[in-house]
C-alpha positions in Angstrom: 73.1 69.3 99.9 75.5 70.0 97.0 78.0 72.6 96.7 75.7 75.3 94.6 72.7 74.4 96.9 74.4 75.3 100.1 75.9 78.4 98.4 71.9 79.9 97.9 71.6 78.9 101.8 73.9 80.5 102.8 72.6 84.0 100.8 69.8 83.3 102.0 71.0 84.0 105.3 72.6 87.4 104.5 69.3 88.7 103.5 67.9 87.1 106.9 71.0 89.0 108.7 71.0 92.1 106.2 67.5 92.4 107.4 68.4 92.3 111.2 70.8 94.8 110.5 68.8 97.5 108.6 68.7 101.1 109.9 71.8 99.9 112.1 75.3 101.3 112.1 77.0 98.3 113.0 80.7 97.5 112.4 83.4 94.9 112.1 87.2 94.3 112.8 89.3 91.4 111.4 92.6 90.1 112.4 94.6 88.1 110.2 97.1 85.6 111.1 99.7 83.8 108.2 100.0 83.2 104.7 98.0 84.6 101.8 95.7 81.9 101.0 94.7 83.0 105.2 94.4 86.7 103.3 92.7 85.8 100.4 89.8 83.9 103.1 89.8 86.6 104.5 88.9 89.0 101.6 85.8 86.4 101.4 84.6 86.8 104.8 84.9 90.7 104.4 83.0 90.2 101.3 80.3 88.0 103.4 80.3 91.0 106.4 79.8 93.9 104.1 76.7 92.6 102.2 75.3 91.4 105.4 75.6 95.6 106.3 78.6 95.5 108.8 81.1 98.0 107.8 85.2 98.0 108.4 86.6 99.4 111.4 90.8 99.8 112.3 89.1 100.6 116.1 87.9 97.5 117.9 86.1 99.9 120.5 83.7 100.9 118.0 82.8 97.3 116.2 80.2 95.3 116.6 81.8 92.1 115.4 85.2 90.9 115.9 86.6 88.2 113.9 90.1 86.5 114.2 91.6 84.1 111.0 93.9 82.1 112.6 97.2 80.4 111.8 98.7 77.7 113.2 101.9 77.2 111.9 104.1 79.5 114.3 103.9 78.5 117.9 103.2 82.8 118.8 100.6 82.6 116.9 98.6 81.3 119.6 99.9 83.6 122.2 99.1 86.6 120.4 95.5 85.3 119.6 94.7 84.5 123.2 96.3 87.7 124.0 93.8 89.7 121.9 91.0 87.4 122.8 91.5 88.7 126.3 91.5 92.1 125.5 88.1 92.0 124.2 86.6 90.9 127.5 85.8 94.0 129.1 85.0 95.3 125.3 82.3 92.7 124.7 80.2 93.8 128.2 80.2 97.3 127.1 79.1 97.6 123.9 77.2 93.4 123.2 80.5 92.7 121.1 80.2 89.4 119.2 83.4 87.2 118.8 84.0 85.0 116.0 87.7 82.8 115.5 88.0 80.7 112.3 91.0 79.7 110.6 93.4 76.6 110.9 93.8 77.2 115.0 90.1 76.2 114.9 91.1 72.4 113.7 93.4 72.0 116.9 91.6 70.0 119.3 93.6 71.3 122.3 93.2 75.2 120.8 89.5 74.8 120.9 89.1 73.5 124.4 91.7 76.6 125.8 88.7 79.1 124.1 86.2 76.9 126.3 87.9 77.2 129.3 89.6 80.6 129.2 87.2 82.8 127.0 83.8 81.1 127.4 82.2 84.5 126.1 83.7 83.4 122.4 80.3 83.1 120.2 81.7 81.7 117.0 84.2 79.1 116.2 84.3 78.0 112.5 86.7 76.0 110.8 88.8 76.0 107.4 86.1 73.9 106.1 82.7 76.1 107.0 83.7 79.2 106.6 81.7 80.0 104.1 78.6 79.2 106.6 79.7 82.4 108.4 76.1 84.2 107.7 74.0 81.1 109.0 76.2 80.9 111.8 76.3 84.8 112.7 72.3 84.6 111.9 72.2 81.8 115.2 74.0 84.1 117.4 71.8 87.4 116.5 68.6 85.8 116.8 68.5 83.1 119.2 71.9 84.2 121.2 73.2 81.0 120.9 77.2 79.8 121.2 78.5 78.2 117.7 81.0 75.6 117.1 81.0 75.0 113.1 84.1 72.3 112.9 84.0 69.6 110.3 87.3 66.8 110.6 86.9 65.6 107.0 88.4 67.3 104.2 85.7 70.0 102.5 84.6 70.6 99.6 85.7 73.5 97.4 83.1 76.3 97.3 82.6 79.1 94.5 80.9 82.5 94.1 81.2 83.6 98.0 81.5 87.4 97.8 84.7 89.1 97.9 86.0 92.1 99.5 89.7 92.5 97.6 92.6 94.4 99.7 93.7 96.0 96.7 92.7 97.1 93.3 96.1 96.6 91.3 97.0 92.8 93.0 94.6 90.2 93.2 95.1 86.4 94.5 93.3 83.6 93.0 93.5 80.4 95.2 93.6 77.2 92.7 93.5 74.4 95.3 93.3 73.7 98.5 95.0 71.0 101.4 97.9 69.6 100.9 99.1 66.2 100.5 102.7 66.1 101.7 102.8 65.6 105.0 106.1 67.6 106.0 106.9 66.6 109.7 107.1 69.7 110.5 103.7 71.4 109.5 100.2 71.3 110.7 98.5 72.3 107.6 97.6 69.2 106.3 95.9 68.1 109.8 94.2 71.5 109.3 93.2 72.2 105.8 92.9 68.7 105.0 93.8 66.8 101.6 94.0 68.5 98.3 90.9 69.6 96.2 91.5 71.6 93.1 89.2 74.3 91.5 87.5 73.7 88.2 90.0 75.3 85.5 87.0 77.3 84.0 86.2 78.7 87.3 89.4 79.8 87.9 89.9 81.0 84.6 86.7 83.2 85.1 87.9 84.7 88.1 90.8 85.9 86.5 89.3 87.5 83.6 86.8 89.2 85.8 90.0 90.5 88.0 91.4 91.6 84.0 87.5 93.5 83.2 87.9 95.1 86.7 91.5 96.8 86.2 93.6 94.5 88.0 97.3 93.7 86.5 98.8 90.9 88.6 97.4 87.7 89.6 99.1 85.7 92.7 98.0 82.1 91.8 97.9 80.4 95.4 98.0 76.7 96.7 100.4 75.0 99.3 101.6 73.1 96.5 100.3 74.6 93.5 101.9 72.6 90.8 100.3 69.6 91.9 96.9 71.2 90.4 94.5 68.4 89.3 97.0 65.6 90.5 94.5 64.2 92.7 91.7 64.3 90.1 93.5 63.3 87.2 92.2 59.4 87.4 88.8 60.3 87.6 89.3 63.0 84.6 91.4 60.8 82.6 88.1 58.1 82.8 85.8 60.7 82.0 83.8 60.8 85.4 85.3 64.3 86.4 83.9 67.1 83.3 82.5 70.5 83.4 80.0 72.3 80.8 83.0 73.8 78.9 85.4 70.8 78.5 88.1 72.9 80.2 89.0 70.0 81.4 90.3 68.1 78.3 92.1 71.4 77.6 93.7 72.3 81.1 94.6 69.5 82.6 97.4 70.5 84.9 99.5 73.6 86.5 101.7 73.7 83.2 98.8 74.2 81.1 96.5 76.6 83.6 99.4 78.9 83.7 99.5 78.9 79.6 95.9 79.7 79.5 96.1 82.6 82.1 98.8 83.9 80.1 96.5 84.6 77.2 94.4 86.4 79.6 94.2 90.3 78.1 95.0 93.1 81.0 96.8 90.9 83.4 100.5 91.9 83.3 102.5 89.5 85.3 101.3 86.5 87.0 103.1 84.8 90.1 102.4 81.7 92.0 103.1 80.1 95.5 103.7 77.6 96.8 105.2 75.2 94.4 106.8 72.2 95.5 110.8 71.0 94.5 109.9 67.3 93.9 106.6 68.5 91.2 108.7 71.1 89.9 107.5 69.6 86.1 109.8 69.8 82.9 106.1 71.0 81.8 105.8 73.4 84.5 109.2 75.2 83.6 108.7 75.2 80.1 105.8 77.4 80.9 107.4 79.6 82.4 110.2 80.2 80.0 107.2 80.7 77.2 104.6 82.4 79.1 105.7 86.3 78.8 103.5 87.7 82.3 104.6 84.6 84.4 107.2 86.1 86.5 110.6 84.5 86.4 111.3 85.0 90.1 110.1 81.5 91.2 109.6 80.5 94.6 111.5 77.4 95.5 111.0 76.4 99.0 114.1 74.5 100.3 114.0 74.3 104.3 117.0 72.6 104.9 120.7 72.3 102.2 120.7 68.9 104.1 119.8 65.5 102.9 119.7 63.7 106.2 117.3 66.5 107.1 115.2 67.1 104.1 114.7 63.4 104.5 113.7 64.1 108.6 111.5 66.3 107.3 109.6 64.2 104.3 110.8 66.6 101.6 111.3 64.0 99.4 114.2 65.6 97.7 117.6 65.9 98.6 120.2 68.3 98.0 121.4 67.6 94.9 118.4 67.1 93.4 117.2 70.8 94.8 120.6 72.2 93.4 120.6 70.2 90.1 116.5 71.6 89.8 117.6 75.4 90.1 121.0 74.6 87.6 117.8 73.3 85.0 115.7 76.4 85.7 118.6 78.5 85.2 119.6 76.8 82.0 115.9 77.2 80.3 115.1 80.6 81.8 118.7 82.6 81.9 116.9 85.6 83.2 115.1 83.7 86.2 115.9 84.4 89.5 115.0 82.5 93.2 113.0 83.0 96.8 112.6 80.3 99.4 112.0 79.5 102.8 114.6 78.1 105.2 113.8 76.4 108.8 116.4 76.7 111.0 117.1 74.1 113.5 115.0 71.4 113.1 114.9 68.8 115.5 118.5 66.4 114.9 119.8 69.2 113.0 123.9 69.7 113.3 126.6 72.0 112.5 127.4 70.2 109.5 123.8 70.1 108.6 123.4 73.6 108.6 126.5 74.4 107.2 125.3 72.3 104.2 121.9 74.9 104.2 124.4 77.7 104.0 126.1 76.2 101.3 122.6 76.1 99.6 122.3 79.6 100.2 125.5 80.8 98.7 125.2 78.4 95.6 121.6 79.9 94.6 121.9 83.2 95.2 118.4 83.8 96.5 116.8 87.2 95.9 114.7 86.5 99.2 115.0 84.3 101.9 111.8 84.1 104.3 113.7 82.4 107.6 112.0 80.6 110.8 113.3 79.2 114.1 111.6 75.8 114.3 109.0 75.5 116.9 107.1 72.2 117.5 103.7 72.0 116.3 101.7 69.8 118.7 99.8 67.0 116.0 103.0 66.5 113.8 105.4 64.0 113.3 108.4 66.5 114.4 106.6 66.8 118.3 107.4 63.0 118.9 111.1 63.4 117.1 114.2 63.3 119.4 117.3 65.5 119.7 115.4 69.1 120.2 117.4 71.8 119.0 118.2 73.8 122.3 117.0 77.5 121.6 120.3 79.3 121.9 122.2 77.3 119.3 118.5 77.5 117.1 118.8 81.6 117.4 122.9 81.5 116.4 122.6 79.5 113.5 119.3 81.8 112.6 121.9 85.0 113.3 124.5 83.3 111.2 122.3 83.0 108.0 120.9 85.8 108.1 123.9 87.7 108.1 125.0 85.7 105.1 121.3 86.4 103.5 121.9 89.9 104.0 125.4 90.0 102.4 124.4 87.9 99.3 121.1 90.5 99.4 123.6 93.9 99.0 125.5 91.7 96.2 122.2 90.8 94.3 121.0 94.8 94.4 124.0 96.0 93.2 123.3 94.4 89.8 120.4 95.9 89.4 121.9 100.0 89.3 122.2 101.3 85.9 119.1 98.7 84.6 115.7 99.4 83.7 113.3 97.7 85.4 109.5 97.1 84.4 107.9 98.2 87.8 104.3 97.8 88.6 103.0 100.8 90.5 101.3 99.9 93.4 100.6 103.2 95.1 102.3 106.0 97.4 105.8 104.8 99.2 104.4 104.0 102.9 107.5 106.2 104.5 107.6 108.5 101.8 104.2 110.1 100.2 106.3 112.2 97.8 107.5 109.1 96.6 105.3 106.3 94.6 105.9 102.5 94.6 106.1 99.6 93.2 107.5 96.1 92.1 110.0 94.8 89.4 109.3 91.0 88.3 111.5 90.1 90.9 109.3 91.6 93.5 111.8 94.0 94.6 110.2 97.5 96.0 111.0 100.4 94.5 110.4 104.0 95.1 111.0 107.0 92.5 109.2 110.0 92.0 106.4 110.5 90.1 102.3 111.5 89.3 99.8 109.4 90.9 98.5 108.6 87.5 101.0 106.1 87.6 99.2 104.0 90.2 98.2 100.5 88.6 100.5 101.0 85.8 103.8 99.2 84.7 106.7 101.5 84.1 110.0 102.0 82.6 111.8 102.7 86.0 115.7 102.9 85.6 117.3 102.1 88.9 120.0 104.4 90.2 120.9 103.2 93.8 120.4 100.5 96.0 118.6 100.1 100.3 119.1 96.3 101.1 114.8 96.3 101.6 114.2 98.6 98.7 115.7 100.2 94.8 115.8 103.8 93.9 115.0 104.8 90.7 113.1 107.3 88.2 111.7 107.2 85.1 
């Protein structure tokens, strides 16, 4: 059965589960775990839910379906799943509650026989791969009360047209691929989402300009290494067994050129993209960005370590220099662009001088934002098996000690920013503040001002006036 084909099965079955549903209230609860390509599935399966009938519910005591997208790539992850899992227990007996856990947990061997043996009364575990057969599978446990275990090993296949149910009506997130091919030692995804597979530029392209006809003004272009779009298809496109109806694919033929053509695209404002990857950071790819007016110039670099020895522990595939010498380029091309990343802090073999040489990182770039973790060992990876464990203490000081400096070079970066006018995308009422609204500047930093509510999904002229380390001040 090809892609398209087992699309129409599977609306097939929300008719057949529409059907069971009819003249029944019957509601649904969602917990997601991790990044926003985890968000973005989950905005499908909502989509899948609601034209099946279920409606959304905050209260798990009043749903009738409970479903859990999983992560895998923090260690509490897993604790706070199991710990909700077991809440539902005495929830499921009193009101016929069925359970459903997807995500990338669901590819971990050991994670799916704890569910087994601890919560037998689970009725649906589906994997990163068959998600979208969440209506034949709910369809099973409706009708003939049967337990479902949808896991396929292999890498899947990419899947369009599944209903969506967006989070919000100003932002919308587009994933361009899926899997990843680098094999960090520290991260599961790969094991769990399997190799990469990249979208069809003129379905991605569509997607957006239906976001554009629908009012939305950013895009979030998503991946886990986005700017190798099409790298794993390019030999069979280059030999002409890999075409579509519109020949999109003599015309996009890679990240560079995608984000050109989204550009063009009339109603989206500003366009952002994560992850990229240092070592397929393209001349190609930052050309585009200098020339391509909505992409945002805040770029998200990840780093994880300032040190060579470890970036080399890790199978970055860069070093340090080369990282540095990347963001010196960036800077030369685009003078106005400015840098977030992500940092691991203690990594197995990791020493002072190592992290002093992350710090030293830190202070040379400048980042805007720095998303930190305390390394914890992902059972299935390379790093499990690695000697010289960073003790947990000394992990947690060094965290301390960065952050502090983070927060410092944080204070500096706002500072520059008082007495400027920013373009600000509104994105709605301040959540601590109603009298407030807020929004974004390019370099996705909040800000609040006051202001109508006619704003909302609009980009304004906001000049800042003073500055909250987590937040700007300003008015219009």
């Amino acid at each position: 059965m090809n892609e398209l084909e087992e699309i129409e099965l599977q609306k097939e079955y929300i008719k057949k589960v529409k059907e069971l549903n009819k003249n029944k209230i019957l509601k649904y609860n969602i917990l997601t775990m991790g990044c926003q390509l985890n968000e973005n599935d989950s905005e499908k399966i909502c989509g899948m839910l609601e034209e099946m009938g279920y409606i959304a519910t905050d209260n798990i005591e009043e749903a009738s379906l409970a479903i859990f997208n999983t992560c895998c790539v923090r260690e509490n992850a897993e604790e706070k799943l199991f710990g909700k899992i077991g809440e539902l227990k005495n929830i499921r007996k009193n009101n016929n509650l069925i359970i459903a856990i997807g995500g990338c947990m669901m590819q971990e061997k050991h994670i799916i026989e704890k569910i087994k043996k601890s919560f037998p009364y689970v009725d649906i575990i589906f994997g990163t791969h068959t998600l979208h057969k969440l209506p034949e599978n709910l369809y099973k446990v409706i009708e003939s009360k049967q337990k479902v275990k949808d896991i396929i090993d292999i890498n899947g296949k990419v899947y369009e047209n599944l209903p969506i149910k967006r989070e919000s009506k100003i932002i919308g997130s587009v994933t361009i691929m899926y899997g990843c091919n680098n094999f960090c030692s520290y991260c599961i995804v790969p094991y769990v989402r399997g190799r990469e597979r990249s979208r069809k530029p003129d379905d991605i392209i569509n997607e957006v300009k239906e976001l554009a006809k629908n009012g939305y003004k950013e895009i979030v272009l998503l991946g886990q290494n986005v700017n190798s779009y099409l790298r794993s298809e390019m030999e069979e496109i280059r030999a002409g067994k890999r075409t579509d109806e519109k020949g999109l694919y003599s015309k996009i033929d890679s990240f560079a050129k995608l984000l050109r053509e989204i550009n063009k695209i009339e109603g989206i404002e500003r366009i952002r993209f994560i992850s990229p990857h240092p070592k397929d950071f393209t001349d190609d790819v930052i050309d585009a960005i200098k020339d391509s007016n909505k992409v945002s110039k805040l770029i998200h670099l990840p780093l994880q370590s300032g040190s060579t020895k470890m970036l080399r522990a890790m199978n970055r595939k860069y070093t340090k220099e080369e990282y540095l010498n990347l963001v010196q380029k960036m800077k030369e091309k685009i003078p106005e662009v400015k840098f977030s990343t992500d940092i691991i802090v203690g990594f197995a073999g990791e020493t002072e001088e190592d992290f002093e040489d992350t710090l030293d990182v830190v202070r040379k770039v400048g980042f805007e934002q720095v998303y930190m973790f305390i390394y914890s060992i992902r059972k299935g990876t390379p790093g499990e098996k690695m000697e010289n464990q960073i003790p947990e203490e000394i992990k947690h000081k060094r965290f301390d000690k960065l952050k502090h400096i983070v927060e410092d070079i944080m204070a500096e970066n706002n500072k520059a920013y008082i007495g400027t006018n920013q373009k600000v995308l509104v994105e709605g009422l301040s959540k601590n503040n109603e009298e407030f609204l807020s929004g974004r500047t390019d370099s996705n930093k909040i800000v609040v001002f006051k202001g109508n509510k006619s704003l909302i999904g609009k980009l304004v002229n906001i000049k800042i006036v003073s500055e909250h380390m987590w937040y700007l001040k300003g008015e219009i």
